[in-house]
Residue frames relative to the residue before (quaternion, step in Angstrom):
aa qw qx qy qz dx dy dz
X 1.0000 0.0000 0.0000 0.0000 0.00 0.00 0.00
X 0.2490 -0.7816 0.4938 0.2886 3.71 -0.46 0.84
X 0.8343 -0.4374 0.2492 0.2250 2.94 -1.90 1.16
X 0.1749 -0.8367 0.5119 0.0859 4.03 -0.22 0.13
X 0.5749 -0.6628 0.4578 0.1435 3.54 -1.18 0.66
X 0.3742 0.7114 -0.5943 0.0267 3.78 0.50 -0.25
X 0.1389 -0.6026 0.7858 -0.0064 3.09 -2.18 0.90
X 0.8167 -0.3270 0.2499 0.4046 3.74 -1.58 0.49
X 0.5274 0.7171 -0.2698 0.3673 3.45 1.47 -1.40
X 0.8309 0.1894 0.1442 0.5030 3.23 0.57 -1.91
X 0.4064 0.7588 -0.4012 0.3132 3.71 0.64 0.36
X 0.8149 0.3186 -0.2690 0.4025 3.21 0.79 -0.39
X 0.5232 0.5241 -0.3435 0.5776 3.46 1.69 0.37
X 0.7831 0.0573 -0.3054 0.5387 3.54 0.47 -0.34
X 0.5631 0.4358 -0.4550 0.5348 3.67 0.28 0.59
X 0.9345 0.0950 -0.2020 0.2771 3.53 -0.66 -1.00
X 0.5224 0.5814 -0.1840 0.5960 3.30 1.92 -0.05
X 0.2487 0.8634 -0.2463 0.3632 3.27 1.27 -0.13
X 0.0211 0.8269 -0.5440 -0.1409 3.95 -0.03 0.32
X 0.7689 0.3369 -0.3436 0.4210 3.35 1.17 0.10
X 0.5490 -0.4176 0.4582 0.5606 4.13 -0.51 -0.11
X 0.0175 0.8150 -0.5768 0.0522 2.96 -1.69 1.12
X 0.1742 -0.7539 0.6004 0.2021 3.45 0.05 1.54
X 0.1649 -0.5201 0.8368 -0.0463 3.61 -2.19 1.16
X 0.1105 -0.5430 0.8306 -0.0551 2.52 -1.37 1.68
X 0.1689 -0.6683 0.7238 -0.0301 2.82 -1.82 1.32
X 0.0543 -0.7576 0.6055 -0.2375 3.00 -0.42 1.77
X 0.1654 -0.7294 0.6479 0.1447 3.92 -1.40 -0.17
X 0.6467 -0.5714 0.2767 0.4228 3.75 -1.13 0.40
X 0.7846 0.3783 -0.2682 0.4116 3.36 1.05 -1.14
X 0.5764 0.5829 -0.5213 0.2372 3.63 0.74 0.26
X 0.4999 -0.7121 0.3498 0.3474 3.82 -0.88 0.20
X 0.6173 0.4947 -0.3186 0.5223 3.33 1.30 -1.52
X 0.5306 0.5766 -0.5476 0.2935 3.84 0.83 0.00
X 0.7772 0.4749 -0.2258 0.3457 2.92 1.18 -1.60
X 0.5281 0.5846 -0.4161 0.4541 3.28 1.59 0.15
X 0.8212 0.2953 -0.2741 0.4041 3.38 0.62 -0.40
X 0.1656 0.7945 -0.4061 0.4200 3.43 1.65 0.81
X 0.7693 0.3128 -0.2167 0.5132 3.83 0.88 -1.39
X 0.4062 0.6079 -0.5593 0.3908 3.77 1.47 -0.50
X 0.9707 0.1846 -0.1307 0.0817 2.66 -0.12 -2.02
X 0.1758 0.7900 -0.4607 0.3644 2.79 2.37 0.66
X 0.8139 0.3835 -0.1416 0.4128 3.66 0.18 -1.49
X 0.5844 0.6340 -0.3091 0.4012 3.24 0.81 -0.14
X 0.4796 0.4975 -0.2753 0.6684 3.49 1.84 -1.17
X 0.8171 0.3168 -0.3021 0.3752 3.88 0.13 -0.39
X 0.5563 0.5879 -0.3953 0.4344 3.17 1.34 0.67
X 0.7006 0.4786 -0.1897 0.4941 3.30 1.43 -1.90
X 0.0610 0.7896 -0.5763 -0.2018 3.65 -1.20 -0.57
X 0.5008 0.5952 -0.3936 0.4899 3.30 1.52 0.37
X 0.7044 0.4499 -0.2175 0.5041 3.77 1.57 0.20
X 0.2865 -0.6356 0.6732 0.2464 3.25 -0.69 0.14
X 0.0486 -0.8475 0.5190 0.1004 3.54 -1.86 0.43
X 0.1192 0.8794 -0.4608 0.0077 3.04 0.24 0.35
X 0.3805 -0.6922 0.5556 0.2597 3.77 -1.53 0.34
X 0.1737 -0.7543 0.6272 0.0871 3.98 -1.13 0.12
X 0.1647 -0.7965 0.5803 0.0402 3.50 -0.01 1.08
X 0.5492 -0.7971 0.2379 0.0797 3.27 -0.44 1.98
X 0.5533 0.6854 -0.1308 0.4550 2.77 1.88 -1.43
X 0.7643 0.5220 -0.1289 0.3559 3.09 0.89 -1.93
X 0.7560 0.2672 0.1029 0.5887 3.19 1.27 -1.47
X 0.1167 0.8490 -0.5153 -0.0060 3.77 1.17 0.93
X 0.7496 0.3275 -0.4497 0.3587 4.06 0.55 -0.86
X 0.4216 0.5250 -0.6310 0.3853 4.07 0.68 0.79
X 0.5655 0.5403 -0.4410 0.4402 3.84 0.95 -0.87
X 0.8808 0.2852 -0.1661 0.3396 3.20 0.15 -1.34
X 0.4000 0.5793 -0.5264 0.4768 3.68 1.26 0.54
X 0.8536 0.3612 -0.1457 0.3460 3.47 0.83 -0.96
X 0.5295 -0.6693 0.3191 0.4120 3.42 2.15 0.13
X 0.1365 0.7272 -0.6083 0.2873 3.40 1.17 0.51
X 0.1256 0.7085 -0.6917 -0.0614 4.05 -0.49 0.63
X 0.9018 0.1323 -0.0518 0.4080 3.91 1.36 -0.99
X 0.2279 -0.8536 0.3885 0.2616 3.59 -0.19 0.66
X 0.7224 -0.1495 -0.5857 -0.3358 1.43 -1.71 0.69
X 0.5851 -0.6026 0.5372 0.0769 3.15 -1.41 1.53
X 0.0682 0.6937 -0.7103 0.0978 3.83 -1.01 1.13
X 0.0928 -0.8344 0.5193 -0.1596 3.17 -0.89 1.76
X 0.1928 -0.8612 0.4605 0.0959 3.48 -0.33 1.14
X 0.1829 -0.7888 0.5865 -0.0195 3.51 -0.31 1.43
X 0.0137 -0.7370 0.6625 -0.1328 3.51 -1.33 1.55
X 0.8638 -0.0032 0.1106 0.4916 3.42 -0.87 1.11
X 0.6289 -0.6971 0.1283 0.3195 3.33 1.88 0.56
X 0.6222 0.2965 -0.4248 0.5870 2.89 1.57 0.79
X 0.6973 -0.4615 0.3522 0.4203 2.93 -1.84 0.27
X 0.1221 -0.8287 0.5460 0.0149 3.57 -1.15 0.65
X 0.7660 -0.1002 -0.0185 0.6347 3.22 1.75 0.29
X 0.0323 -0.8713 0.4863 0.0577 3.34 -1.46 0.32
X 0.0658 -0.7560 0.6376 0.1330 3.82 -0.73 -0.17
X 0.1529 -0.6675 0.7210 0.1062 3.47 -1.47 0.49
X 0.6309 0.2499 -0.4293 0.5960 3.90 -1.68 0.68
X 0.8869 -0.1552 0.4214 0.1084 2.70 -2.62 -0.62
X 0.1831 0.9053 -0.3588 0.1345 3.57 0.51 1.01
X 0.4758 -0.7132 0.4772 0.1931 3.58 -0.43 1.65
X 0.5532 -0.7365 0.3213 0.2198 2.76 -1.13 1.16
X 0.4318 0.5811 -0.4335 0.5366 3.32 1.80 -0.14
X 0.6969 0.3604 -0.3922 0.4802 4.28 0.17 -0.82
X 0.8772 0.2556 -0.3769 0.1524 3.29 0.58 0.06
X 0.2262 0.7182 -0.5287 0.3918 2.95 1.91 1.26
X 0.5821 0.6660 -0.2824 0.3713 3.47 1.41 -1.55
X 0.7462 0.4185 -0.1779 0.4862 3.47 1.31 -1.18
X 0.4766 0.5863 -0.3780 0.5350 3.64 1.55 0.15
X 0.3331 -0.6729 0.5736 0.3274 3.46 1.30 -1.15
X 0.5667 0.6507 -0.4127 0.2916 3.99 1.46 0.19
């Protein structure tokens, strides 16, 4: 499933409205380990199809970070049935975050 954009606008339809699990990475332009885990979870959306993926650009869209406690990025949250249902913070292999998918 390909990767998705969400911002304050659109979050609560394709996140919390959602019928499948959606991992949000919350990430920002000027961090690196984002941009490192940008191609993880890039390929990883072209692997799964039982998930949704989407990114949240911290900067852009700070009171979604800070509703959810975003203190470091980058932050990969797994949303079920609208709530959070997991999470990781830093640089995450694409294997921990199958583990954190539950795949």
């Amino acid at each position: 499933m390909a990767l998705i954009e969400v911002t304050e606008q659109n979050f609560e339809q394709e996140v919390l409205k959602s019928d499948i699990p959606v991992l949000v990475d919350f990430w920002a332009t000027w961090c690196g380990p984002c941009r490192m885990q940008a191609p993880i979870v890039d390929e990883l959306s072209g692997e799964v199809s039982s998930v949704k993926f989407a990114k949240l650009d911290v900067d852009a869209n700070g009171r979604l970070a800070q509703q959810y406690g975003v203190m470091n990025i980058p932050t990969l949250l797994v949303f079920k049935e609208g709530k959070v249902a997991g999470s990781a913070v830093g640089l995450q292999s694409k294997e921990s975050l199958r583990e954190l998918l539950g795949l």
